[in-house]
TORKOL-4160 file (C-alpha; in steps of 0.2 Angstrom, whole numbers, padded with zeros to 4 digits, m for minus):
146
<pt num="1" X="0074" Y="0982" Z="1118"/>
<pt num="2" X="0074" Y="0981" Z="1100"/>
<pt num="3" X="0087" Y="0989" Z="1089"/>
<pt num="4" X="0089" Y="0991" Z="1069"/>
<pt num="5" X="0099" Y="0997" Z="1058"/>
<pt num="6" X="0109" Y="0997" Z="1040"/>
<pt num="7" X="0124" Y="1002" Z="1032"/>
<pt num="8" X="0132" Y="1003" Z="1015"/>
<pt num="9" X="0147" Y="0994" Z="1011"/>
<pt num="10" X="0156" Y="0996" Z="0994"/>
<pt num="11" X="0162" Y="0979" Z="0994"/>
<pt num="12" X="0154" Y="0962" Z="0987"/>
<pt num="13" X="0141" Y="0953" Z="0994"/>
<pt num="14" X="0151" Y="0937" Z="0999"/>
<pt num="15" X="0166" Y="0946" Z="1005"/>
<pt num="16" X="0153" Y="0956" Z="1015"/>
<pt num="17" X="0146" Y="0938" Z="1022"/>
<pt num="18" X="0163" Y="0932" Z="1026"/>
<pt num="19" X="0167" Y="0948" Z="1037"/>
<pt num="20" X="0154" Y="0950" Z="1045"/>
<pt num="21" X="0153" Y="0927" Z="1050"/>
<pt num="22" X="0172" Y="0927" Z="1054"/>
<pt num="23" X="0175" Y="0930" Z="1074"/>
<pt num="24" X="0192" Y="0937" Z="1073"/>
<pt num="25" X="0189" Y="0952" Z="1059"/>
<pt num="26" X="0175" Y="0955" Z="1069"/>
<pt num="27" X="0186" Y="0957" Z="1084"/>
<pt num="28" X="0196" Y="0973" Z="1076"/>
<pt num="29" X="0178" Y="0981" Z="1074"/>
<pt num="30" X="0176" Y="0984" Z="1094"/>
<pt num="31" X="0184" Y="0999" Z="1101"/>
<pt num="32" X="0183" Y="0994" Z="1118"/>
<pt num="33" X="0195" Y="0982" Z="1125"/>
<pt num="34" X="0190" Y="0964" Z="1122"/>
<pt num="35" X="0197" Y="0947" Z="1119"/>
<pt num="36" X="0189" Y="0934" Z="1109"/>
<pt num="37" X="0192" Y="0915" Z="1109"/>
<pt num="38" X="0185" Y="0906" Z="1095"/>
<pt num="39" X="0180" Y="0887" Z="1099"/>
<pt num="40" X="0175" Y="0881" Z="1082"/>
<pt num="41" X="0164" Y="0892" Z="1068"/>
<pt num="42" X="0150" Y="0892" Z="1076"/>
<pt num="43" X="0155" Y="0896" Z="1095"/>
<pt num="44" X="0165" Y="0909" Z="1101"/>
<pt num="45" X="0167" Y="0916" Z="1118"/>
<pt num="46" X="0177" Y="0931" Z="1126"/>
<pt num="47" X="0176" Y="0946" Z="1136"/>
<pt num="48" X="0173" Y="0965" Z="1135"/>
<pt num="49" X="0180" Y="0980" Z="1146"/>
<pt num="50" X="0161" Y="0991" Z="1144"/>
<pt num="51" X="0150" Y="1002" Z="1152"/>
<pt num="52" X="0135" Y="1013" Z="1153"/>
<pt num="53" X="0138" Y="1030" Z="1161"/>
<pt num="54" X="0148" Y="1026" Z="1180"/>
<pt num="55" X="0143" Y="1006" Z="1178"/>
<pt num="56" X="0158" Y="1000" Z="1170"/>
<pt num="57" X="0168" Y="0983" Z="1171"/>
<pt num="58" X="0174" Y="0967" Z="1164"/>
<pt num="59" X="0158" Y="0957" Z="1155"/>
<pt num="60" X="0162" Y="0938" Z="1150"/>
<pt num="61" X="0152" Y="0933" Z="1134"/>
<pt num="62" X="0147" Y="0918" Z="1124"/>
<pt num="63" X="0141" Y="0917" Z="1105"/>
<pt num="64" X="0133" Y="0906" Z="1093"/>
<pt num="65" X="0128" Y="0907" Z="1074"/>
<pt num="66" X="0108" Y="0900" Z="1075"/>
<pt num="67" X="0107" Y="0901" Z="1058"/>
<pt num="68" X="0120" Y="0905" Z="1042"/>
<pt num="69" X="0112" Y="0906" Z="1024"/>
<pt num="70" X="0128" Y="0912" Z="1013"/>
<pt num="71" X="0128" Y="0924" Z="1009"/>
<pt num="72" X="0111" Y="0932" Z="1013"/>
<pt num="73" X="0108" Y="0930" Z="1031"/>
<pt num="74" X="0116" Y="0924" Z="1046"/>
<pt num="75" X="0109" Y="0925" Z="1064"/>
<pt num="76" X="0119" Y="0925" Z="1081"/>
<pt num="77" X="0114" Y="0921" Z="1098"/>
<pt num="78" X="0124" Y="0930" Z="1113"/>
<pt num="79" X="0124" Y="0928" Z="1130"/>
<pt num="80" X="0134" Y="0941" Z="1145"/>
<pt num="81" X="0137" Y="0944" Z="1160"/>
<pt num="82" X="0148" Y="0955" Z="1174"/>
<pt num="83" X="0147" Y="0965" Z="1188"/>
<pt num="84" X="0129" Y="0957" Z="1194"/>
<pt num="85" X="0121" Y="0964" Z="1176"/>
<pt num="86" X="0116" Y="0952" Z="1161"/>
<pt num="87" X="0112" Y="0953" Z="1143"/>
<pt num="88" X="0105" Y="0942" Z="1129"/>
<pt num="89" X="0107" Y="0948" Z="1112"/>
<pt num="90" X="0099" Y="0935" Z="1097"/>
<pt num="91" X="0102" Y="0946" Z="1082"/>
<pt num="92" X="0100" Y="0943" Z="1063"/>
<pt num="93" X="0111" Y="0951" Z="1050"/>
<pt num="94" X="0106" Y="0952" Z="1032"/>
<pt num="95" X="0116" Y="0956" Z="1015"/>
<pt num="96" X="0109" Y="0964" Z="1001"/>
<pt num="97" X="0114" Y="0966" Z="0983"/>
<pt num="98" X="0116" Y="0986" Z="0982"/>
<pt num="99" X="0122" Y="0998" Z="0966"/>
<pt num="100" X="0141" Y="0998" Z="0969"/>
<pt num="101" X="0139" Y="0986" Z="0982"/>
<pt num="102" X="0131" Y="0979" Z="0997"/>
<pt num="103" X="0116" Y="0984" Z="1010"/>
<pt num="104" X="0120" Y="0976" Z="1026"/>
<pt num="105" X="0104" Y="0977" Z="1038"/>
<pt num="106" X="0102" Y="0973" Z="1056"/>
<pt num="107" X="0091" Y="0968" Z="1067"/>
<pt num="108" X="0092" Y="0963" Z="1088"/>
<pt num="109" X="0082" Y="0959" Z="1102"/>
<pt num="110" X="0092" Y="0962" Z="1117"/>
<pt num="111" X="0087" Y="0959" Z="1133"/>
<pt num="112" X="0097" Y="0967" Z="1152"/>
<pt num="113" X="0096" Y="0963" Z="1168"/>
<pt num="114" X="0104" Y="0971" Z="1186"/>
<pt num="115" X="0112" Y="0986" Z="1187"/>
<pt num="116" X="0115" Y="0992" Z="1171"/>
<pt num="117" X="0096" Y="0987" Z="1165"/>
<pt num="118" X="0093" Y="1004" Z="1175"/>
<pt num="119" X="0101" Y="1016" Z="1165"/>
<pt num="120" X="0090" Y="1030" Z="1163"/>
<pt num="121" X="0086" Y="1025" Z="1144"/>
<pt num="122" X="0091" Y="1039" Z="1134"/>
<pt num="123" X="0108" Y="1035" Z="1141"/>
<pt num="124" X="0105" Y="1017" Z="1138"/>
<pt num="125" X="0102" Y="1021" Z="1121"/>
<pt num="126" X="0113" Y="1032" Z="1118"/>
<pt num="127" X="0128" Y="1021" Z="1124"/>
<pt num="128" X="0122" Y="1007" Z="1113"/>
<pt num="129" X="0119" Y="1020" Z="1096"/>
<pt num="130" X="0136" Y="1028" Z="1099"/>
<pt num="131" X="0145" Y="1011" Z="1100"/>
<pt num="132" X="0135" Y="1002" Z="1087"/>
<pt num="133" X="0139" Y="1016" Z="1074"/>
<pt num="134" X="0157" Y="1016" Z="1080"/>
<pt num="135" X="0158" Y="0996" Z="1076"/>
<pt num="136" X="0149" Y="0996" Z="1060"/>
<pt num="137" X="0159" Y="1011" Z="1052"/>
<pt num="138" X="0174" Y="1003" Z="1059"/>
<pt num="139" X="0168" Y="0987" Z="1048"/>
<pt num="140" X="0164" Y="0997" Z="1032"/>
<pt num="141" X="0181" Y="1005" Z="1030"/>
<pt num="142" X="0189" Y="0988" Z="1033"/>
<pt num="143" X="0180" Y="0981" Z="1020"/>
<pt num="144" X="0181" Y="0995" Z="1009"/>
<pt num="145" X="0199" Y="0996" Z="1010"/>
<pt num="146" X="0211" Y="0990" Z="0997"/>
């Protein structure tokens, strides 16, 4: 599955960058409950409380940055898994200069496997549009507050 996306953020690029490559303000991003553990800046780990439609449970995950080019471009690698389903997710962030701030756009390949792979897709999608719009609005009123 391949997703996209942008969002404006009426902040500076670098402050952008930083956000967006620390762990832990990504954390308060993520409405579902979750904890993350960060081993050093380029490998965190943790787990999410998720679900799609009546397949919901306890996912542990893994990260690491593949690739950081401050403050233009970064590029994460995640792996999943719980409750017999998996997911690989190898994403790649880029920050723009914009008028009155910054253009973050998005790009993932994600990959799923057992049970939860065989969500109808429009509720697949639709659980992954929903949450993905819920995290980055999340991250641009963090950044855009004083």
């Amino acid at each position: 599955m391949k997703l996209e996306g942008a969002t404006a953020v009426r902040a500076p690029r670098e402050r952008v960058f930083a956000f967006f490559l620390d762990p832990n303000a990504l954390s308060t991003c993520i409405e579902d409950p979750h904890t993350v553990d960060v081993q050093d800046p380029d490998h965190f780990n943790g787990t999410i409380r998720t679900g799609v439609g009546a397949i919901k449970g306890t996912f542990t995950w893994s990260a690491s940055m593949a690739e950081r080019a401050p403050p233009e471009r970064a590029r994460i690698k995640v792996h999943g898994a719980g409750m017999g389903s998996g997911f690989d997710i190898d994403a790649v962030v880029e920050f723009l200069d914009a008028s009155g701030g910054t253009t973050v756009r998005w790009r993932a390949d994600v990959t799923m496997g057992g049970p939860i792979a065989t969500m109808g897709a429009r509720l697949l999608q639709g659980t992954i549009d929903r949450k993905t719009a819920a995290f980055f609005e999340s991250a641009r009123k963090r950044l855009e507050s004083p």
